[in-house]
Phi, psi and omega in degrees: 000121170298159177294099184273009187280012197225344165290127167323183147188130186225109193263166186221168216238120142292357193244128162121356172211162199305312207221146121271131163265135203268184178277145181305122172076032178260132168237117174311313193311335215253332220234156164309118175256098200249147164238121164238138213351237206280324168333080173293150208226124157237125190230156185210158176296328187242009184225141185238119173239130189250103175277118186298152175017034150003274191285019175224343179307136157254063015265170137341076212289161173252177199264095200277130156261158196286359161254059147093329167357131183227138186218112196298171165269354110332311166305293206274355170258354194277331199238354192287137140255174170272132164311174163103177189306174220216107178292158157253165203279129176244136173022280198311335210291152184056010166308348198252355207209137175295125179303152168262002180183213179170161191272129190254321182223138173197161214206083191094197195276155178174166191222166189222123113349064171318142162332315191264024178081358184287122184260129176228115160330151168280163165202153144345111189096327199290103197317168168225138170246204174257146179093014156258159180237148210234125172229167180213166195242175210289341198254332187315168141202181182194152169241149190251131192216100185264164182340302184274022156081013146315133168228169188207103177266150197200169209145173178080038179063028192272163204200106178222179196232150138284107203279314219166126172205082193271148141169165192243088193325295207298341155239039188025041193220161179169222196192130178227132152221132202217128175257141173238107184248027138160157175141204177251160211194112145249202182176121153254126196260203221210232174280307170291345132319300179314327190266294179218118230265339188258011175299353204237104171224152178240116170275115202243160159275007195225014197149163156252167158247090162281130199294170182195083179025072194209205178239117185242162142254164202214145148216101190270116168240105196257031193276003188105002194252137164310103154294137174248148175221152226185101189286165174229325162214145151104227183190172220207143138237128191254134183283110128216207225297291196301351190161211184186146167211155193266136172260061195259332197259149190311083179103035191262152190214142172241164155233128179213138179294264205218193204265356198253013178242155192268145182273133159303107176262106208278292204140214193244148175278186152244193204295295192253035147275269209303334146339304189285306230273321175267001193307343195280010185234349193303342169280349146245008181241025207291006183270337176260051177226000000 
């Protein structure tokens, strides 16, 4: 049993409000989003915070950190688990539900989260389903190669979820939504992009991305450090509290601190800024390098 005697520990009132603000220097990206009966549970080795009845609140606040940072109740359902012991993963799990992709590539360490809390090393070959959650430890990265022939690399502590993820070979069409609450990113999409363009979102703590058939990079930080985000091909438009701005031209690039600050519209990079700047993924991404 972890020591919890050394942990901060803080409760919040969840029913009645819009917005809750976390303690100065709380970082989400980093702590366990745990459910206990109607409770959330945000846990770290040394702080523990409990929004009391969360999960019955109508609606549902989201969760501010003081460098802006925001975590949506879409965030908190795509990363939320049930407390409590942890199974370790056996043969059967998820034998019964069709895989949504699988690990084509991968370079260090990194771990993946079943729906039913079961934790697995990432390895080569390793089906990924909807309802998972994907994590790489700092030197890691892993790709993702789904079904409609999407892929999705992520490294750099990255820590992302698959929210939904449909589709129908015979009409190439369907829907992936997929959240991320921090790492490096590329996303190439696949069909269902292609086919339909607003089929495709990326969720963020600092924003969303709707895809418009295309190859994006990403590097999400949501501690108050400036996020970039970067088309690479095709075109992109990224959402938050202030607007949205369209991304069309090759290496066009935005940056924004958190979600309530107006995105920065940087320009266009060169070539080998976005190399440097996405490089933490190229070992598994090395052919758009």
């Amino acid at each position: 049993m972890a020591d919890t005697s050394s942990k901060t520990s803080l409760t919040l009132d969840g029913l009645g409000a819009e917005t809750l603000t976390l303690p100065q220097g709380t970082q989400v990206a980093d702590m366990a989003i745990l459910r206990s009966g109607q409770d959330l549970i945000l846990r770290d080795d040394g702080q523990e915070i409990v929004v009391e009845n969360y999960f019955l609140a109508e609606p549902q606040p989201d969760l501010l950190s003081d460098s802006g940072s925001r975590l949506s109740p879409d965030l908190v359902q795509s990363f939320v688990i049930h407390d409590g012991p942890v199974m370790m993963a056996s043969p059967l799990t998820m034998s019964d539900v069709s895989p949504v992709g699988e690990i084509t590539e991968l370079e260090g360490a990194g771990t993946i989260t079943r729906t039913d809390g079961t934790i697995e090393s990432l390895s080569l070959g390793m089906p990924v389903f909807e309802g998972d959650i994907l994590e790489t430890a700092e030197n890691g990265a892993a790709n993702i190669t789904f079904i409609d022939e999407s892929s999705f690399a992520i490294s750099d502590n990255a820590r992302m979820a698959i929210d939904e993820f449909v589709f129908d070979p015979s009409s190439e069409s369907g829907v992936t939504d997929v959240s991320l609450l921090k790492g490096v990113f590329l996303f190439t999409s696949g069909l269902i992009g292609r086919e339909n363009p607003d089929a495709v979102e990326i969720e963020t703590p600092v924003g969303s991305i709707g895809i418009r058939g295309t190859i994006i990079g990403g590097d999400i930080k949501p501690s108050g450090e400036e996020s970039q985000i970067s088309v690479i091909e095709g075109a992109i438009v990224v959402r938050n509290a202030t607007g949205e701005s369209i991304l069309s031209e090759q290496f066009e690039t935005v940056r924004v601190n958190d979600f309530n600050a107006t995105i920065q519209e940087i320009g266009v990079l060169d070539a080998q800024d976005i190399a440097g700047d996405y490089g933490a993924v190229k070992g598994v991404s090395a052919s758009l390098f």
